[in-house]
C-alpha positions as CSV (number, residue, x, y, z in Angstrom):
1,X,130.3,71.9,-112.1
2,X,130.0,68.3,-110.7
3,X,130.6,69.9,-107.6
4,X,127.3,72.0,-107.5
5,X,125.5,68.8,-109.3
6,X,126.4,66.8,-106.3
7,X,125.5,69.1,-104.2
8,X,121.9,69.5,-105.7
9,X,121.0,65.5,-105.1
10,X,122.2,66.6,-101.3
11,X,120.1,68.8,-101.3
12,X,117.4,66.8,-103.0
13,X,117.3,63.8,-100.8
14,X,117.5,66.4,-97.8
15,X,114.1,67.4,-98.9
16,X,112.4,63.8,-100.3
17,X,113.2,62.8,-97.1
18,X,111.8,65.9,-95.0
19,X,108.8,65.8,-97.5
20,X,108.0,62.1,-96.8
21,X,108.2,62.3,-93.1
22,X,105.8,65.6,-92.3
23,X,103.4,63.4,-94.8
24,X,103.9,60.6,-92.6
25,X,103.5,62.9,-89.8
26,X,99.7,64.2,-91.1
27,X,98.7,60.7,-91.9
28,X,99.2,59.9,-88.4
29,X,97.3,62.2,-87.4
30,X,94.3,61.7,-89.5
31,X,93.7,58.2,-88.4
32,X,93.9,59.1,-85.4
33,X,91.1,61.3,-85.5
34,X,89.1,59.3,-87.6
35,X,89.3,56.7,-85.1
36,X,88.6,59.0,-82.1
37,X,85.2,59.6,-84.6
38,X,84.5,56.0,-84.9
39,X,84.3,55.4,-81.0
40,X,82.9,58.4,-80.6
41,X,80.3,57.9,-82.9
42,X,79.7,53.9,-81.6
43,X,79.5,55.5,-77.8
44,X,76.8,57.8,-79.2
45,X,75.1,55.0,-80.6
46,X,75.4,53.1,-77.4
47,X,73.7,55.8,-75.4
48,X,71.1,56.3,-77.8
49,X,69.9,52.6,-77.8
50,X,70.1,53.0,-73.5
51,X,68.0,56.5,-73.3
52,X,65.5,54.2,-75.8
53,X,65.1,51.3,-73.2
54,X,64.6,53.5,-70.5
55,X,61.6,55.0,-71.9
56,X,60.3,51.7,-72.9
57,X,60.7,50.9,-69.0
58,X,58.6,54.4,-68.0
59,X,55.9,52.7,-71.3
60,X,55.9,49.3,-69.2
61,X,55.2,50.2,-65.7
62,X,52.4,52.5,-67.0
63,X,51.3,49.3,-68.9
64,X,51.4,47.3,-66.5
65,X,49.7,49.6,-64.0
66,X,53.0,49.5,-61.9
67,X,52.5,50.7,-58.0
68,X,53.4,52.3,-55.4
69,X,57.4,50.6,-54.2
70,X,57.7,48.1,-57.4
71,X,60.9,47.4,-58.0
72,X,61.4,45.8,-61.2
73,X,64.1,44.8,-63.8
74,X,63.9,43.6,-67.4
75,X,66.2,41.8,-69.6
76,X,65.9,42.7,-73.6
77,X,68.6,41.0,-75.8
78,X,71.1,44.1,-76.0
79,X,70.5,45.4,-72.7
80,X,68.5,45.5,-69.0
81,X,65.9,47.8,-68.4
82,X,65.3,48.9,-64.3
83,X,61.8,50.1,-63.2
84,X,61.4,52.0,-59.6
85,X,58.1,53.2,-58.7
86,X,57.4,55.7,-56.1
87,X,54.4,57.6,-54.5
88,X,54.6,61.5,-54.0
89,X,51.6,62.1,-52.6
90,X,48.0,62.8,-53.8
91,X,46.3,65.6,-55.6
92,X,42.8,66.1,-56.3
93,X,42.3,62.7,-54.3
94,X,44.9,60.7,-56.9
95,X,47.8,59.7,-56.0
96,X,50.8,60.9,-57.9
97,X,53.4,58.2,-59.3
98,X,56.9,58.9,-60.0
99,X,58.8,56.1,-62.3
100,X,62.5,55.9,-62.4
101,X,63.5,53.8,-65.6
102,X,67.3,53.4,-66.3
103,X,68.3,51.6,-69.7
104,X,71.9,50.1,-69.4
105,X,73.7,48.5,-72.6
106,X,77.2,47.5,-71.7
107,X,78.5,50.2,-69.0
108,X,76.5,53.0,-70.4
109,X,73.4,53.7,-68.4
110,X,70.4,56.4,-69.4
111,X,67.9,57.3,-66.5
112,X,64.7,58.6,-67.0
113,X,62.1,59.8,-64.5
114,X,58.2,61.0,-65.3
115,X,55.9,61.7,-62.7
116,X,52.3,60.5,-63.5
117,X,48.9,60.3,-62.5
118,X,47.3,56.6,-63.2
């Protein structure tokens, strides 16, 4: 009888311990993909914020009645905003603009380009 009873706690630790450890195992694993979210979600963010100032940068050089070969770059207080402006040609005697605005925050850059008749 004590022999089985000892053999029982075996048993029993055997188990707490095995228990314990593939808990430990799925707690690893769920912080790891709750951080993986977090960046993810913070790069997604990021991108957001540069697609934003490169459509601001398209908003100025029509604003600004940007030309043909201007070449401009604007700093904002999260990121820089970089303005190309380019002539295609003309239709309907107007000339047809093409602006190149890419937002950059950090190393992230968005580009945007929108052709245009002034």
């Amino acid at each position: 009888m004590i022999r089985a009873l000892n053999n029982q706690r075996g048993i029993s630790i055997i188990f707490a311990i095995f228990t314990l450890l593939l808990l430990g195992i799925i707690m690893a694993a769920l912080v790891g993909l709750l951080s993986n979210k977090a960046i993810s979600s913070a790069e997604e963010l990021l991108s957001t914020q540069a697609l934003f100032l490169a459509e601001t940068g398209v908003e100025i050089a029509i604003n600004e009645g940007l030309g043909d070969g201007a070449d401009e770059t604007y700093i904002f207080q999260s990121g820089t905003i970089h303005v190309l402006v380019e002539k295609l040609g003309d239709l309907d005697k107007l000339e047809i603009l093409q602006i190149e605005s890419t937002g950059t925050i950090g190393d992230i850059n968005r580009r945007v380009r929108v052709k245009y008749r002034p």
